[in-house]
C-alpha positions in Angstrom: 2.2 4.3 -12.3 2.7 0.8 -12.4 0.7 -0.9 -9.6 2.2 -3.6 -7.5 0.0 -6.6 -7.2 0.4 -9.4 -4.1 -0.6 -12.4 -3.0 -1.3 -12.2 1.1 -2.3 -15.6 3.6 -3.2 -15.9 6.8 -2.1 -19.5 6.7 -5.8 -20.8 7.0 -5.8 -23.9 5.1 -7.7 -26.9 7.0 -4.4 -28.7 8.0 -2.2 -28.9 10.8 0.7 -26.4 11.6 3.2 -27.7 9.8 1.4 -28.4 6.5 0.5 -24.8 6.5 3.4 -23.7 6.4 4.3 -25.9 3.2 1.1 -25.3 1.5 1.6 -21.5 2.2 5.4 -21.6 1.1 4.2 -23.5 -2.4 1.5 -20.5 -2.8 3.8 -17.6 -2.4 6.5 -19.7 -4.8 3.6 -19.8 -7.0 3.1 -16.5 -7.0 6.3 -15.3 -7.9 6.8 -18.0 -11.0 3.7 -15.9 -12.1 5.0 -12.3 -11.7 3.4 -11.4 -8.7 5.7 -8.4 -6.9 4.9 -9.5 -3.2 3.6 -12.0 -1.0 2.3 -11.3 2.7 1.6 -12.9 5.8 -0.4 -12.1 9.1 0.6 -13.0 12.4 -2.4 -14.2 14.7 -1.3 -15.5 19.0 -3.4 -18.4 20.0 -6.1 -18.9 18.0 -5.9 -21.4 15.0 -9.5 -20.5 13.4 -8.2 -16.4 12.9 -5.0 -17.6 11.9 -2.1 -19.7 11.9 1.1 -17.9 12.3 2.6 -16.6 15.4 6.1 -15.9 14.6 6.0 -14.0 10.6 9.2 -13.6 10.6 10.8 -16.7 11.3 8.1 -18.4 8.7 9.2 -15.4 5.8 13.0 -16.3 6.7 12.0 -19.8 5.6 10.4 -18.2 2.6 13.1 -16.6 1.9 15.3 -19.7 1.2 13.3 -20.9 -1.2 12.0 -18.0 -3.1 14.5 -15.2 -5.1 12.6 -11.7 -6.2 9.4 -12.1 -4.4 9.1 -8.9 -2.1 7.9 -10.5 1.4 5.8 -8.4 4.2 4.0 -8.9 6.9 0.5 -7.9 7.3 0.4 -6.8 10.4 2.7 -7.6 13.3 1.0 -7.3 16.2 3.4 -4.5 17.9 1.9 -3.9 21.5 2.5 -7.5 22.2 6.0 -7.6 20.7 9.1 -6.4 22.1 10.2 -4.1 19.5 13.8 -4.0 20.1 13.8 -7.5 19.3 11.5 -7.0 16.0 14.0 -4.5 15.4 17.0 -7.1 15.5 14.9 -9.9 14.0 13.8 -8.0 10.8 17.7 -6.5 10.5 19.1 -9.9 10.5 15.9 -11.0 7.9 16.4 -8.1 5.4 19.9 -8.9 5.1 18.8 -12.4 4.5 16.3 -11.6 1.9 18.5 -9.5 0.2 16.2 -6.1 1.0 13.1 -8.2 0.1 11.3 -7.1 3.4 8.8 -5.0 4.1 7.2 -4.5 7.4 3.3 -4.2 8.4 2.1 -3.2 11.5 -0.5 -2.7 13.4 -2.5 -2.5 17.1 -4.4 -6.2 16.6 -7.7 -7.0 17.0 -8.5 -10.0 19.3 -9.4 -9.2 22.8 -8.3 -12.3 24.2 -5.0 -12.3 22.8 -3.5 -9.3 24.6 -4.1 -10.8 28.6 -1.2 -13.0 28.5 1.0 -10.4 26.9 -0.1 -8.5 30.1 -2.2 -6.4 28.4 -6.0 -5.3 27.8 -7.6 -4.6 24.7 -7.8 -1.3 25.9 -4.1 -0.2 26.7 -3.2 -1.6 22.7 -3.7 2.1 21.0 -0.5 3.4 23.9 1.6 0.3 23.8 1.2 0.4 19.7 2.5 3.9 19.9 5.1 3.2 22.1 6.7 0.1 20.0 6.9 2.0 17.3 8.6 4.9 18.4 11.2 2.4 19.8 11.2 0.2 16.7 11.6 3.2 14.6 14.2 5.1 16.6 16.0 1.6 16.4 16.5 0.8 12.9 17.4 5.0 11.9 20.5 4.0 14.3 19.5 6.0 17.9 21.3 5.1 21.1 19.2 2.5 23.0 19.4 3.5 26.8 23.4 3.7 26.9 25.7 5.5 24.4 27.4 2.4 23.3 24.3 0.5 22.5 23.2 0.9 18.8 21.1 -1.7 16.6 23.3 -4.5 15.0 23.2 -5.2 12.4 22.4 -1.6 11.2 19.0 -1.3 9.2 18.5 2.2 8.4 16.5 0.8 5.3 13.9 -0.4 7.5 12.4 2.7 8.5 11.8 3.5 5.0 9.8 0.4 4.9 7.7 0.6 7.4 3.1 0.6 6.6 0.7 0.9 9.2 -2.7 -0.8 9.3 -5.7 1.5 10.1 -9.6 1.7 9.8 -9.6 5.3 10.4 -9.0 8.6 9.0 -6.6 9.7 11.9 -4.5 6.5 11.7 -4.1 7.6 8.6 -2.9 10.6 9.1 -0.3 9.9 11.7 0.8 7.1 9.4 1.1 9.5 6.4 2.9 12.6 8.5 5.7 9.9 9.6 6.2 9.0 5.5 4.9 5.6 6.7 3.0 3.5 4.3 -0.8 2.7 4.9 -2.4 -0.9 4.6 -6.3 -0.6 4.2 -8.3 -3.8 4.9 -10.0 -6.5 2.7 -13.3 -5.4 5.2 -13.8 -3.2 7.7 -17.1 -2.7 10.1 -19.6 -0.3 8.7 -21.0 2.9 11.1 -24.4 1.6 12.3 -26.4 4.2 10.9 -25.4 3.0 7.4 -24.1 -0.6 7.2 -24.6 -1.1 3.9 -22.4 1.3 2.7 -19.6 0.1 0.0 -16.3 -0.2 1.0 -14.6 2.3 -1.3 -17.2 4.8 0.5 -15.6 4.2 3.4 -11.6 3.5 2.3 -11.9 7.0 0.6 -11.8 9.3 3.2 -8.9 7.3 5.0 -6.7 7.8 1.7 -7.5 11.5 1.7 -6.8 11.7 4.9 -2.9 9.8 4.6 -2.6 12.0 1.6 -2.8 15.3 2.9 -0.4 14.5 5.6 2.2 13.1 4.0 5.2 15.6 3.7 6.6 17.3 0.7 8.0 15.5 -1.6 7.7 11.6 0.0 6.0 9.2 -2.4 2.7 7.4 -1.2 2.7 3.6 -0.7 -1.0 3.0 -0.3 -1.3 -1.0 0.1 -5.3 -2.4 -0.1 -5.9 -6.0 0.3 -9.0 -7.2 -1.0 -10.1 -11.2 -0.9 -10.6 -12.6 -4.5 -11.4 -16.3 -5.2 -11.5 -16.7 -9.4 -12.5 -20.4 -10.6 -13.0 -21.4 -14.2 -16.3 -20.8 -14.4 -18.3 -18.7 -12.0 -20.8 -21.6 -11.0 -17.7 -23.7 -9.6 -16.4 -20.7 -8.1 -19.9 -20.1 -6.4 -19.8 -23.6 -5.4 -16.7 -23.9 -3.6 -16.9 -20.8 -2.2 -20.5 -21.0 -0.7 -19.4 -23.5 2.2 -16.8 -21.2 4.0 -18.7 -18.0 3.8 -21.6 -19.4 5.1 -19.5 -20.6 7.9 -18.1 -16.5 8.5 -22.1 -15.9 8.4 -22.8 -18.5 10.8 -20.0 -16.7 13.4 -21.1 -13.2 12.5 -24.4 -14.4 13.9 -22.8 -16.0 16.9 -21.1 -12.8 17.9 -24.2 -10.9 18.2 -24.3 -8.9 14.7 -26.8 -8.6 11.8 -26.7 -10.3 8.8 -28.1 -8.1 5.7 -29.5 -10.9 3.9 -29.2 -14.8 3.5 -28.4 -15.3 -0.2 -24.9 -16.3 -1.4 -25.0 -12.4 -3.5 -25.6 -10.6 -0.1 -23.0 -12.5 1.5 -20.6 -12.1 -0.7 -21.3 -8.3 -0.5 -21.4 -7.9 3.1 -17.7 -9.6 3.8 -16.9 -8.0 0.6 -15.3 -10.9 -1.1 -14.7 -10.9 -4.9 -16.0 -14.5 -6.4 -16.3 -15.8 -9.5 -14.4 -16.1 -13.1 -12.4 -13.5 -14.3 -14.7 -11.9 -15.8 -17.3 -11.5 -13.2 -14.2 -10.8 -10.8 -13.1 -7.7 -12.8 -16.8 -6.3 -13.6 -16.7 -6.5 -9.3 -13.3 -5.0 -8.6 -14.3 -2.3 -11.3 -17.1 -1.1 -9.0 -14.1 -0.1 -6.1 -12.7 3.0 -6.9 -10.2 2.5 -3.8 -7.9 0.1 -6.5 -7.4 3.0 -8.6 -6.1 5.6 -5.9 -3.4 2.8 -4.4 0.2 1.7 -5.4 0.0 -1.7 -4.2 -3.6 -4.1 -4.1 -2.9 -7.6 -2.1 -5.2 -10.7 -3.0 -6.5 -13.5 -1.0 -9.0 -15.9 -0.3 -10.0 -15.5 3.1 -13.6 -15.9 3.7 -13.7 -18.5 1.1 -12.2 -21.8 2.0 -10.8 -23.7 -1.4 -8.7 -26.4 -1.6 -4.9 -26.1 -2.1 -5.5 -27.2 -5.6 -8.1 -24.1 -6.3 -5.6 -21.5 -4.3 -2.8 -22.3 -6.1 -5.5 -22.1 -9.8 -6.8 -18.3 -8.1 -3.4 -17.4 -8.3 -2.9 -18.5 -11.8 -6.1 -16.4 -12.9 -5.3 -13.2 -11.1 -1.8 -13.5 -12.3 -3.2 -14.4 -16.1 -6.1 -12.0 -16.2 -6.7 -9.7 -13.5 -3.0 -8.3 -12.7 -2.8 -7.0 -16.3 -5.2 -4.7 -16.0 -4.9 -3.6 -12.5 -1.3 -2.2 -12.9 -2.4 0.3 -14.7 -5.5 0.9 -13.7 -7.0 4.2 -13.9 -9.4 6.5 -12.4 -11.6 6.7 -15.5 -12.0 2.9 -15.8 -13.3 2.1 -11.9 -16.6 4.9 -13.0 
């Protein structure tokens, strides 16, 4: 198997709107000159600081103009605060635009806050996810929506088959896997209180099992895991520039009431997870994950880390030089 390496941005860079965009649009065109199969984008309502994209799809039709191979995704769409007939219609009208470039993330969302003016609560976004999908779905495979006469246009049967779900859990997993629905695993996820230093892959494994043995006969896992990766020339200016921003993540992980596992720049980076340093110290790191060898596609980015443009667009370089290599054909021997 031939793995499938991406870039992915949540369009953080310290500048205004607009200049994200263009600095995120010269990252992704980046990435493809280099060989990079996709590049994907999160969608985030209202608050800059988590992210700064509300609308994915209009940005990735943008994209789209000015890139040619690149596959482009969204990682997630916020479903229970869309209306999916209309992501259903948006996304037809972008695939064909893309030339079948699209693929489509999705998921329940995570910000409290967000979901009240959508006139929602956190706690109604499991039903409404469900819901959205089912409707989104039953859209694109070309189902009658509420009158005989009233089917999607344009048709986008394709979409269906395109379709990965964002989960921290074993049974998201599994309803992803027994719909033949992709599965996006996260770049962190909270640990159970009882053990919260366990590794990542400890708790990522179980999830794949669990997608795995649901997935019918005969359909073909796409397993997608994003993980954040900052490479620099050298691992002390990689340390350097990465220190400021994930102190900052340590500073608000504080603020909202929860534990920090140590103060050194090592424990840090272990407790958001973040890969950091030169290549080679990058690879040694991402060696230790046995989660890269079980997936199909692994998504890079620099989230929890703040460089500038400059070093972005120089990360991608070096994952795309001498990381990507050797994670497309990973195997299961080399992550022991």
């Amino acid at each position: 198997m031939k793995r499938r390496i991406g870039f992915f941005t949540r369009l953080l860079d310290k500048a205004p709107a607009q200049q994200r965009y263009r600095l995120a649009t010269e990252q992704i065109q980046h990435a493809e000159r280099l060989g990079f199969d996709s590049a994907w984008i999160a969608q985030h309502h209202f608050h800059e600081a988590e992210g700064g994209l509300p609308a994915p799809l209009v940005f990735l039709a943008h994209v789209a103009a000015h890139t040619r191979t690149i596959r482009l995704g969204t990682a997630i769409i916020t479903l229970p605060m869309e209306n999916a007939l209309r992501v259903a219609e948006d996304a037809a009208v972008l695939d064909l635009l893309t030339e079948g470039r699209l693929e489509i993330g999705l998921g329940s969302g995570g910000t409290p806050d967000s979901f009240l003016p959508f006139g929602l609560t956190f706690d109604q976004r499991a039903a409404a996810f469900a819901d959205n999908l089912h409707q989104l779905i039953g859209a694109w495979r070309g189902e009658s929506l509420a009158h005989p006469d009233n089917r999607l246009y344009p048709a986008a049967p394709q979409l269906a088959q395109r379709v990965w779900i964002a989960t921290f859990s074993a049974e998201g997993a599994a309803r992803a896997g027994a719909a033949g629905h992709g599965l996006m695993l996260s770049r962190t996820q909270p640990r159970p209180a009882e053990d919260p230093a366990r590794p990542l892959d400890a708790i990522q494994n179980p999830i794949i099992d669990a997608y795995l043995d649901a997935l019918p006969a005969g359909v073909a896992p796409r397993i997608l895991a994003s993980r954040t990766a900052f490479i620099a020339d050298s691992a002390a200016a990689a340390r350097r520039i990465a220190e400021p921003g994930i102190r900052q993540q340590a500073q608000q992980y504080r603020a909202a009431g929860h534990q920090l596992r140590g103060e050194s720049l090592d424990d840090l980076f272990a407790q958001f997870d973040a890969h950091v340093g030169d290549a080679v110290t990058v690879r040694a790191s991402l060696a230790q994950d046995s989660v890269l060898s079980r997936v199909t596609d692994i998504s890079f980015q620099v989230h929890s880390v703040e460089p500038s443009p400059a070093e972005t667009l120089r990360s991608i370089e070096l994952i795309a030089e001498q990381i990507a290599p050797w994670l497309r054909t990973l195997t299961s021997q080399e992550t022991l």
